[in-house]
PLY file of the C-alpha trace (Angstrom):
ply
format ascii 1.0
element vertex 104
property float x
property float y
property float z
element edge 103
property int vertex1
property int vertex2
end_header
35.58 3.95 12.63
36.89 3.73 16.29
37.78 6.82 16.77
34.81 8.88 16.19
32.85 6.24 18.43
34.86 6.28 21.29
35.28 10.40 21.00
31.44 10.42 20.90
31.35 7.27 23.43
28.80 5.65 21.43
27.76 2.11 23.05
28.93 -0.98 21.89
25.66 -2.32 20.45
24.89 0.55 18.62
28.88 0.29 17.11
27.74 -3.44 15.99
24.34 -2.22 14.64
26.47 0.74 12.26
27.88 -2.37 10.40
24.40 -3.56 9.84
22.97 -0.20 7.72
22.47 -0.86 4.07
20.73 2.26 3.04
18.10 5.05 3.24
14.48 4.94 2.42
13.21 8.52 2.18
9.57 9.11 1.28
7.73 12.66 0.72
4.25 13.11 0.39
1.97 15.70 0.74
1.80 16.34 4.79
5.03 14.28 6.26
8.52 13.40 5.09
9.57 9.90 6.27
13.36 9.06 7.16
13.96 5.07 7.56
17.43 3.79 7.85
17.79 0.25 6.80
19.95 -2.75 8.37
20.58 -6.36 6.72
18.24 -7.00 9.93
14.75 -6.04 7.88
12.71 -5.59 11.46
15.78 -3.53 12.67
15.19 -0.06 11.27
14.91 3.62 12.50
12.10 5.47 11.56
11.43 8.93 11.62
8.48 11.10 10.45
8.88 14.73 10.41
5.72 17.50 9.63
5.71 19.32 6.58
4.34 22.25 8.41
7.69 22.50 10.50
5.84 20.76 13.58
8.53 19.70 16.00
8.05 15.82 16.45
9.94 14.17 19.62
11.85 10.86 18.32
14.34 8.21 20.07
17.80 9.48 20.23
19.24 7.36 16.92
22.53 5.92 19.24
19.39 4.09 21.52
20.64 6.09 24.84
18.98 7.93 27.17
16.94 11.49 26.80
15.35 12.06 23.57
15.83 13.69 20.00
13.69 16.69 18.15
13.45 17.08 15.26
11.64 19.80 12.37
11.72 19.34 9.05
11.41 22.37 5.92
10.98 21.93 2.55
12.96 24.46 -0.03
13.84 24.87 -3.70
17.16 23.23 -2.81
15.61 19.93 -1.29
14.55 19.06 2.33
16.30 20.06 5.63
15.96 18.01 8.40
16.80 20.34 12.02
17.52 18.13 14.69
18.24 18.25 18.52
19.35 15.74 20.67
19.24 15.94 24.33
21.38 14.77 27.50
23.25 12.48 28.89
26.53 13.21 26.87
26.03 16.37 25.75
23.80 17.89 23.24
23.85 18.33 19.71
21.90 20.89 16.92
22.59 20.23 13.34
20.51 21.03 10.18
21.33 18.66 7.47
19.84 18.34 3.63
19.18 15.28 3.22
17.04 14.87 -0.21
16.69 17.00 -3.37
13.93 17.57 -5.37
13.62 16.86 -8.79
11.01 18.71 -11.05
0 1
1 2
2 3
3 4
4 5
5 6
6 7
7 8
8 9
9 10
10 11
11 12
12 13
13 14
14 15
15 16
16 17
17 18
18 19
19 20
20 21
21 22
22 23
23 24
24 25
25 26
26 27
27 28
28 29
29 30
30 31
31 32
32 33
33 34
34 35
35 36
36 37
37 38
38 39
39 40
40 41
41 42
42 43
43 44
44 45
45 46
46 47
47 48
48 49
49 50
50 51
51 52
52 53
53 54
54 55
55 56
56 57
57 58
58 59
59 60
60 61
61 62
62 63
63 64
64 65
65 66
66 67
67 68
68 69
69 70
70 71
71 72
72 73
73 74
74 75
75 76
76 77
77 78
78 79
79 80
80 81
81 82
82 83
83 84
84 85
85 86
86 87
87 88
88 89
89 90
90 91
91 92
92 93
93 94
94 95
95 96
96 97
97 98
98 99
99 100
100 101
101 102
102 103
């Protein structure tokens, strides 16, 4: 796992605290959808809660450095998309990424 972290120069704390994730905790109800990720440190988790109504909510950048992270989230027949944006320093980044599926 190296590589990718020193290509994307993450810190070193944040490379100790990617050895700590156990899981995902994703909730949906009926205004917000609620994306936790979960360490073997319980009080250690990142929490984001997007708006069902595409909202764009303003969050931490998840590597803990400087500028800040946007994010939108849409609900589909295939599942829910989560459109993030991360600011500067060290570049910027725009990905949209399923990250649940619905079940019927």
């Amino acid at each position: 796992m190296d590589g990718p972290l020193d290509l994307i120069q993450m810190p070193w704390l944040v490379r100790q605290a990617v050895n700590l994730i156990v899981g995902l905790e994703l909730k949906l109800d009926e205004h917000e959808f609620h994306f936790i990720v979960c360490s073997r440190i319980k009080w250690f988790k990142i929490r984001e809660v997007f708006a069902l109504s595409g909202e764009a909510r303003r969050f931490q950048r998840r590597d803990l450095r400087g500028g800040g992270a946007q994010g939108r989230c849409a609900v589909t027949s295939e599942g829910v998309w989560l459109a993030m944006q991360w600011e500067d320093p060290l570049g910027t980044c725009t990905g949209m990424r399923r990250v649940a599926i619905l079940w019927r």
